[in-house]
C-alpha positions in Angstrom: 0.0 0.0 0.0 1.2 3.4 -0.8 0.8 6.5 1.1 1.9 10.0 0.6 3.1 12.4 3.5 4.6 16.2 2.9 3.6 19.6 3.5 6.2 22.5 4.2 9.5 21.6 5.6 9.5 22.5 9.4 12.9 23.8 9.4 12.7 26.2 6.6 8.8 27.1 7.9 10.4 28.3 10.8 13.5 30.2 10.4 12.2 31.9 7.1 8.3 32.2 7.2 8.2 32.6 11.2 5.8 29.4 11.1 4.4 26.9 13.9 4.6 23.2 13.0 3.6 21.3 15.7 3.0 17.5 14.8 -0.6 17.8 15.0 -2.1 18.5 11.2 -5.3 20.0 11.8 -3.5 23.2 14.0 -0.2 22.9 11.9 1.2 25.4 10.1 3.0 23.3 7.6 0.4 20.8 6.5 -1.9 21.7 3.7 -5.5 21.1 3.6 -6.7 18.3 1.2 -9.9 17.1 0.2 -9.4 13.8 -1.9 -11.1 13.2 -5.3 -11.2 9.6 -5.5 -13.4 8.0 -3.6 -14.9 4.6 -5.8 -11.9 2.3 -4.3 -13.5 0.4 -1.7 -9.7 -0.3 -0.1 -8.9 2.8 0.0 -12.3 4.5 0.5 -11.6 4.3 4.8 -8.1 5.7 4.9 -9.2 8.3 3.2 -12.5 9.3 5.8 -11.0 12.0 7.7 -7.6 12.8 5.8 -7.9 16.4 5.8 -4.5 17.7 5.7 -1.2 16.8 3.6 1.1 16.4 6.1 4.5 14.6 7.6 2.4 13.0 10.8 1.3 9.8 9.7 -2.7 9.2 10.3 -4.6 11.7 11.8 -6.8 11.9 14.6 -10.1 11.8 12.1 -8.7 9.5 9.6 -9.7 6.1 9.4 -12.4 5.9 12.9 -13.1 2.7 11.7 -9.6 1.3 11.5 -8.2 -1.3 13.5 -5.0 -0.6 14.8 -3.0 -2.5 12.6 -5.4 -0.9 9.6 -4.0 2.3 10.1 -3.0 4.1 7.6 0.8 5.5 7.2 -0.4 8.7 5.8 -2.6 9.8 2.9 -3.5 7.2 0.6 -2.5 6.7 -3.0 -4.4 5.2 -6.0 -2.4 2.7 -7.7 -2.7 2.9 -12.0 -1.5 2.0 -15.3 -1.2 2.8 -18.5 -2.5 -0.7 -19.9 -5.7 0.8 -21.8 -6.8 -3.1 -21.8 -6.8 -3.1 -18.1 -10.4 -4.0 -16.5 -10.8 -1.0 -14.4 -10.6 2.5 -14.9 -9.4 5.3 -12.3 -12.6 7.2 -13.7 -15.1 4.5 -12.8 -13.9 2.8 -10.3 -10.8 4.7 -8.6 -7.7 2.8 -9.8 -6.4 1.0 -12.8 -6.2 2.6 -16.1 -5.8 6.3 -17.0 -4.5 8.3 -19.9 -2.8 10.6 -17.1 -0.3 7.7 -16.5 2.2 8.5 -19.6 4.9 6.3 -17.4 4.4 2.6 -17.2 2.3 -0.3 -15.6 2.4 0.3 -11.4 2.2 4.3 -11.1 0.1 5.8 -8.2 -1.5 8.6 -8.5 -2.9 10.9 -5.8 -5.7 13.0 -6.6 -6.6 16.0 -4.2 -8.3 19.4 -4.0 -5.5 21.2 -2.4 -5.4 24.7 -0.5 -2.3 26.2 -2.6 -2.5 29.2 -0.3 -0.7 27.1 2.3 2.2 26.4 0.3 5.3 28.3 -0.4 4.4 30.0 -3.6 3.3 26.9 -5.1 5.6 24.6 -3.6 5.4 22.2 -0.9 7.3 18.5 -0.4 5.7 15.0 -0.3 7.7 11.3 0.3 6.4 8.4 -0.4 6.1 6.0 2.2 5.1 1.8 0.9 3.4 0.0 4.2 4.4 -3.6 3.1 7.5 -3.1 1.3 10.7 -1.1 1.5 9.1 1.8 3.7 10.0 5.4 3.2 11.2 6.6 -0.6 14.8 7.3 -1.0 15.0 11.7 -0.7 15.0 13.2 -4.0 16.6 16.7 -4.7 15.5 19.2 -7.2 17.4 22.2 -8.5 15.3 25.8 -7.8 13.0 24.6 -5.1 12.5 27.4 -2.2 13.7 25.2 0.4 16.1 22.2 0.5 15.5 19.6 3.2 
């Protein structure tokens, strides 16, 4: 299972912006309010109840009320897709599978939110990748001209 985390680096929110960040994503300053737009996946359909912030704090306190511990989610949930038109399911029609957004290859996810962009830092904000029954977290990826480096 694959879940996104991110939001504004605390450091940098801090020391340049004069930010508080918390840990707790409905009062933090660095997480972004999200409303997801998928909602036909029946697995992912209960992380998603709740999720109301893109942020680096795992589930929040609303997300999931119906989880079992070891059902928790590791952050906000990610729809898997491919680019196989002669897959059986459609992200359209049933929240994962095939869409003509995936332009990359067979196991892509895609993560599909209404997003407050006037929490981020002109437009930008950071999100890692975190597989629950695999390798965990993504290795950290740098990009050239970002406003902040973490």
């Amino acid at each position: 299972d694959m879940f996104i985390r991110g939001g504004i680096d605390h450091e940098y929110a801090q020391s340049e912006l004069g930010l508080f960040c918390n840990g707790v994503a409905s009062s933090s300053q660095c997480a972004i309010p999200i409303k997801h737009r998928l909602l036909q996946n029946s697995y992912t359909r209960e992380w998603k109840q709740g999720d109301k912030y893109l942020d680096w704090y795992g589930p929040e306190v609303s997300q999931c009320s119906g989880c079992s511990v070891s059902d928790l989610p590791f952050g906000s949930p990610m729809e898997w897709t491919t680019n196989d038109r002669n897959y059986p399911q459609t992200v359209e029609a049933d929240g994962f599978g095939y869409t003509p957004l995936n332009v990359y290859g067979p196991n892509m996810w895609l993560f599909d939110v209404d997003m407050d962009c006037s929490k981020t830092v002109d437009g930008w904000f950071e999100v890692k990748s975190f597989i629950s029954n695999g390798p965990g977290w993504e290795s950290d990826v740098s990009q050239f001209g970002t406003p902040f480096q973490s």
